[in-house]
TORFISE-371626 format. One line per 2 residues: number of its first residue (from 1); their letters; for each residue x, y, z of C-alpha. Coordinates in Angstrom, 1 decimal, always signed. Layout:
<atoms>
NUM	A	X,Y,Z  ...;
</atoms>
This chain:
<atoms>
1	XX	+25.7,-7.3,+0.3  +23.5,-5.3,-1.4;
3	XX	+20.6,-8.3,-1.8  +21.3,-9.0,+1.9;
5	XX	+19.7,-5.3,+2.5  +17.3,-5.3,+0.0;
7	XX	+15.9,-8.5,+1.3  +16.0,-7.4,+5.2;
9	XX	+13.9,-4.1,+3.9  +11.4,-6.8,+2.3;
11	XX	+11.6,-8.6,+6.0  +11.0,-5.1,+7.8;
13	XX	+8.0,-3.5,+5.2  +6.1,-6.9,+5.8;
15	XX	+6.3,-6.3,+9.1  +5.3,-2.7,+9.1;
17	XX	+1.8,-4.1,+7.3  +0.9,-5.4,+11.0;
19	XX	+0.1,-2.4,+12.5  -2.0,-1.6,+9.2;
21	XX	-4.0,-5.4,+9.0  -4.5,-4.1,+13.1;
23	XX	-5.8,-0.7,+12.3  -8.2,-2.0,+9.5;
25	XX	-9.8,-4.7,+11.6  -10.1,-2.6,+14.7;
27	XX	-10.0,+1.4,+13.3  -12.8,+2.6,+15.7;
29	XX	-13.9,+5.0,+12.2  -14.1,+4.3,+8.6;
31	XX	-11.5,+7.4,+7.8  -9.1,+5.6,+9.8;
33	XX	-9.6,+2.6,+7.7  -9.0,+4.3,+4.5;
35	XX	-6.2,+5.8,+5.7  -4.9,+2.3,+7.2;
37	XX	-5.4,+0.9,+3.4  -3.7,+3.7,+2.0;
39	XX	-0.9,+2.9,+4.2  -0.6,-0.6,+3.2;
41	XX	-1.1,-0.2,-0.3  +1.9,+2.3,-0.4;
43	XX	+4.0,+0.1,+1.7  +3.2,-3.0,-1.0;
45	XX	+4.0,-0.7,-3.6  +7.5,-0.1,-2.2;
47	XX	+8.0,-3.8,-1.9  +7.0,-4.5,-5.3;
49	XX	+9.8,-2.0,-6.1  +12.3,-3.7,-3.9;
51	XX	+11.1,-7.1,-5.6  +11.4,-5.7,-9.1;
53	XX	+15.2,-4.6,-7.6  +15.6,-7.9,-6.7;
55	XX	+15.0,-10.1,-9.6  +15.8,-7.4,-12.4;
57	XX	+12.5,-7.3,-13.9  +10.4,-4.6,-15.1;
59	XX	+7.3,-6.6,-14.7  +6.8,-5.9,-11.1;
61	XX	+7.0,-1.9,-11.0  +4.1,-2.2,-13.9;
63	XX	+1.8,-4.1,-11.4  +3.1,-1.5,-8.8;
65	XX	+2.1,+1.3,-10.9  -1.4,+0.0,-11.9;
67	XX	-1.8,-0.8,-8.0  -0.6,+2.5,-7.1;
69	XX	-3.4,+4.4,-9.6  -6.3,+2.0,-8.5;
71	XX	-5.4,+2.9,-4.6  -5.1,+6.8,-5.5;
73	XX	-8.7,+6.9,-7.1  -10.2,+4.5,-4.5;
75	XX	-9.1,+6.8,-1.7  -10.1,+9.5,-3.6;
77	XX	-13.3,+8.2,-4.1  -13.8,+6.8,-0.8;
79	XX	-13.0,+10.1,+1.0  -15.4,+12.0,-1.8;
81	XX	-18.2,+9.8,-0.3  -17.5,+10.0,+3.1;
83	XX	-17.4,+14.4,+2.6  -20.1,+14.6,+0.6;
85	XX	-22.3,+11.4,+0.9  -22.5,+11.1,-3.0;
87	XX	-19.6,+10.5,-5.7  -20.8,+12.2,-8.5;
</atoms>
């Protein structure tokens, strides 16, 4: 029972990435696209924790945490640029 939800939460976080995928090819403004890639890199981080769940392995919440520190400092940098023009 418990796999049976885990793995329908897998079925409905893949299909919350559509509305992301849609905002990041059509986002009218490059803030809505960061944000958009935020989204979805949060909502693949959850499902690399689901996974990891899954299949008892510790492997996949290391790549989750690496992915979730690269994501944190790319939006950070990103939005830095877009305020200021400049990252340093």
């Amino acid at each position: 029972m418990n796999s049976l939800l885990l793995n329908i939460s897998l079925v409905f976080m893949v299909l919350s990435l559509i509305p992301c995928l849609y905002r990041i090819i059509k986002g009218p403004t490059i803030p809505d696209r960061v944000v958009a890639i935020d989204a979805m890199t949060t909502v693949i981080i959850v499902m690399l924790g689901v996974y990891s769940l899954l299949q008892n392995s510790v492997f996949f919440m290391d790549v989750a945490l690496v992915l979730a520190i690269i994501s944190f400092v790319g939006t950070v940098t990103i939005s830095k640029y877009l305020d200021e023009g400049a990252v340093f």
